[in-house]
N, C-alpha and C positions, 0 to 999 in steps of 0.2 A: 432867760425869757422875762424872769420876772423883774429885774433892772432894767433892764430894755424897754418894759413897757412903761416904767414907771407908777405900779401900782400902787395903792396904798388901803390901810384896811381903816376900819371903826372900832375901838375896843374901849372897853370899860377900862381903864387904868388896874382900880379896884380890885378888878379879878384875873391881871398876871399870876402868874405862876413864876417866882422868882426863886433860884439856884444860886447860891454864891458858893465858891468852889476855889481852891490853887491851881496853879501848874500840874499836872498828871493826877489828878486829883479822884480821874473818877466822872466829872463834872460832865464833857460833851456825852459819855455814853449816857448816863442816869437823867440827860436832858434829851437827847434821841426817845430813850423809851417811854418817858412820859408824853414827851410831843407825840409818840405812836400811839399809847396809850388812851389819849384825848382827845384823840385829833385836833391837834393844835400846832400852828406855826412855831416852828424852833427860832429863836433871836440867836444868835450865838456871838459872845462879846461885843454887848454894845458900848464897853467902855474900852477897848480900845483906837487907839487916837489914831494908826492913821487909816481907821473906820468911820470915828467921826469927827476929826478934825475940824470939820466945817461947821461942826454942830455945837459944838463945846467950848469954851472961851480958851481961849489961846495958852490962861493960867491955871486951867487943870490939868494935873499930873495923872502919870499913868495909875498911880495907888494914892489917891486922892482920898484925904481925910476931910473931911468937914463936920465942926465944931456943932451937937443940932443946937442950939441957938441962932446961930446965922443964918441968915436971910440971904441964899445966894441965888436971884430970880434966875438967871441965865442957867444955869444947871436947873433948877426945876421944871424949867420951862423944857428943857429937853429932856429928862424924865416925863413929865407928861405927856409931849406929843409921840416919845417912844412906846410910852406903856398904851397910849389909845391908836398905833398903830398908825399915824398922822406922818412919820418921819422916822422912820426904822433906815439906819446906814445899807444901803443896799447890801455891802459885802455882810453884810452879819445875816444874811437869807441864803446862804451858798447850800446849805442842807437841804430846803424844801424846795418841792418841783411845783408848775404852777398849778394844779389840779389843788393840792393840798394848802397854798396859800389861798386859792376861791373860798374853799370849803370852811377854812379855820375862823372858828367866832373869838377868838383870842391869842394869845402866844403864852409859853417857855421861854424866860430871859434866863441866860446861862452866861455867866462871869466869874472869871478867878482874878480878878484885881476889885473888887465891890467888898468885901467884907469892915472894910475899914467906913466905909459910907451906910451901913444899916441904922447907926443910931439917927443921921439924918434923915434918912430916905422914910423910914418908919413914924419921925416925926411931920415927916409930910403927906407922905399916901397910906391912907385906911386899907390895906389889903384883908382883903376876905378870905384868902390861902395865907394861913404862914411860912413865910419863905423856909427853903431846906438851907440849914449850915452844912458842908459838906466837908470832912476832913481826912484826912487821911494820915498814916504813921511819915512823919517828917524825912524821915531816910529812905524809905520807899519811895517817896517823890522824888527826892534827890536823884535816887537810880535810876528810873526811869526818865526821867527832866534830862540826864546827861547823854542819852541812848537816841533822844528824839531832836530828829534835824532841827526843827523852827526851836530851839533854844540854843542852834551852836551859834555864840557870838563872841568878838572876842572881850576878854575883861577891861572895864576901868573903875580905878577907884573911887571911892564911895566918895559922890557930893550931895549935897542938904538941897534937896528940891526948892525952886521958887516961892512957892503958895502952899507947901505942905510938910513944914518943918516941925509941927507938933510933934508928932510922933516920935521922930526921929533925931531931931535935938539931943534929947536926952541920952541917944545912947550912940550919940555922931564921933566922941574917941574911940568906942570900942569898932563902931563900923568901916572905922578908917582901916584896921588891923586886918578885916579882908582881905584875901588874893587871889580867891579865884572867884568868877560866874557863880560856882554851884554855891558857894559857903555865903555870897550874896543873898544869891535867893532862898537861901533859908535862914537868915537873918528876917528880910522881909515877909518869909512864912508864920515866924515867931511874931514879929510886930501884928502882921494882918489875924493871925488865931488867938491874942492876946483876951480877947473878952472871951472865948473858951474855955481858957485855964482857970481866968479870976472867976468863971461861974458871970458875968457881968449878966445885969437886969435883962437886957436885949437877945441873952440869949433862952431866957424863958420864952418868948415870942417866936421860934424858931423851932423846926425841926431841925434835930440834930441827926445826920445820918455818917456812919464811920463808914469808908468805902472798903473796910476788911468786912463789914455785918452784909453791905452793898451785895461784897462779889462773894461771899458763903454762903448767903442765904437771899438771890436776888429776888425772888419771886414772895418771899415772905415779909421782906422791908419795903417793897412797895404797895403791898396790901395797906400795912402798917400806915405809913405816908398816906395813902387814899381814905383811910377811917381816919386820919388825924386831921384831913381835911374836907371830913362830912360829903366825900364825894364819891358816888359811884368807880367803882373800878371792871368793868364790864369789861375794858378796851383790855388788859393788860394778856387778856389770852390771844392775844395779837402781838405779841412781844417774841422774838428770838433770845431768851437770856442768854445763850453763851455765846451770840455774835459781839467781836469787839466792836467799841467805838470807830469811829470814819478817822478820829484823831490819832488812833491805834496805828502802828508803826509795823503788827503784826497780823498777819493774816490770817493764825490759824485760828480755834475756835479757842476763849479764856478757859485756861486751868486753873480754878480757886487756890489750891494748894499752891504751886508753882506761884505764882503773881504774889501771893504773901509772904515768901520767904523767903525767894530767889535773892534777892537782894542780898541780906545777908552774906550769904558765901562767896558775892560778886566784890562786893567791898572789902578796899584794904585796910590793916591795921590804921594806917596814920590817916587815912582819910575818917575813917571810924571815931577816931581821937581826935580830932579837929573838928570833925562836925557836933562832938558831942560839947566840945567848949563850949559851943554856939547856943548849945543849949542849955547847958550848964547855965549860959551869961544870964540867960532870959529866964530860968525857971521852969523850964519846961521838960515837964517827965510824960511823955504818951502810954 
């Protein structure tokens, strides 16, 4: 209904509510409940390209880094009219019904490919909420990442993106040594969580939330999150915490214990030992 009509809202930029998140991260559920929480229109991936393809220059990658020094209008420009509501990709509205897009004086932008673009984005919009960093233990993603349909694709080896080789320059012979999907994407989990580890400035400005604190103790991390954003939390007893996300693959209701450790015993030795290379390479101890 609401691509069909073509609707569009007004918002402050200013006062999104931004979520950067990975692959199984945790991210659409912990964006569902605050969109519940707030009543706020859910965005869901508006950096995905072929969401908005038509909105973004032809030379942005799907894990786009950008230097903040650079002046790149054309991405600003669509950060803007996405954050005030003017040009939201329609598919990134499939969550909300249209009652709740009327109603909404803002949105939830929720992205696991954005982590690498904070230092920009920060250097150009004043946000009044600080964004949530969302992380989650890198092998748990992995297990789950490989369990869920929309990431079975087949592999190819690593090439150095057009317009976003900073990053990954640097560590393009080890990337080459990849061979599967999975051990890809957590290469690029290490690259995108890199200002986490080093502590980088940017992430003082950020809620850090671990989605193991998330699913133990969900009802007391987003208190937490609501006092750290000087903002009423009235909505949150409107929240179902142990229904999973819509991106969830399972139906039944989340078992905190099960979800945190399952993995483990599912994973094989050599898979175990190759992923940890991967970490080893980067420096990464969770």
């Amino acid at each position: 209904m609401i691509k069909r009509l073509g609707l569009r809202k007004s918002f402050n930029p200013e006062e999104a509510i931004m979520i950067f998140g990975d692959p199984r991260s945790g991210s659409t559920w912990l964006a569902e409940m605050i969109s519940t929480a707030t009543d706020r229109l859910l965005v869901d991936e508006p950096l995905n390209l072929n969401f908005a393809k038509n909105l973004l220059p032809d030379t942005f990658g799907w894990r786009q880094h950008i230097p903040v020094e650079k002046d790149w209008l054309e991405v600003k420009d669509y950060f803007i009219h996405l954050l005030n509501g003017k040009k939201i990709p329609p598919q990134c509205l499939r969550h909300n019904d249209l009652r709740s897009f009327l109603k909404s004086e803002n949105a939830v932008y929720k992205t696991i490919r954005g982590k690498r673009l904070l230092h920009w984005l920060k250097a150009n919009i004043i946000f009044r909420y600080k964004p949530i960093f969302l992380i989650r233990h890198p092998l748990a993603m992995i297990s789950s990442l490989s369990k869920h349909q929309s990431w079975d694709y087949p592999f190819k080896p690593f090439k150095l993106p057009n317009n976003n080789q900073e990053p990954y320059k640097k560590h393009y012979d080890f990337l080459r040594t990849l061979v599967t999907s999975e051990q890809q994407i957590l290469a690029h989990w290490c690259i995108a969580n890199e200002i986490y580890f080093k502590r980088d400035n940017i992430i003082k400005d950020c809620i850090i939330v671990k989605y193991e604190d998330l699913l133990s103790d969900t009802e007391s991390t987003l208190v937490d999150i609501f006092k750290e954003w000087q903002m009423a939390g009235e909505g949150i007893h409107k929240i179902d915490f142990r229904r999973p996300s819509s991106s969830s693959n399972k139906a039944q209701d989340i078992l905190p214990a099960v979800q945190m450790e399952h993995w483990r015993k599912e994973m094989s030795t050599a898979s175990l030992l190759e992923y940890n290379r991967i970490l080893e390479y980067f420096n990464i101890v969770y």
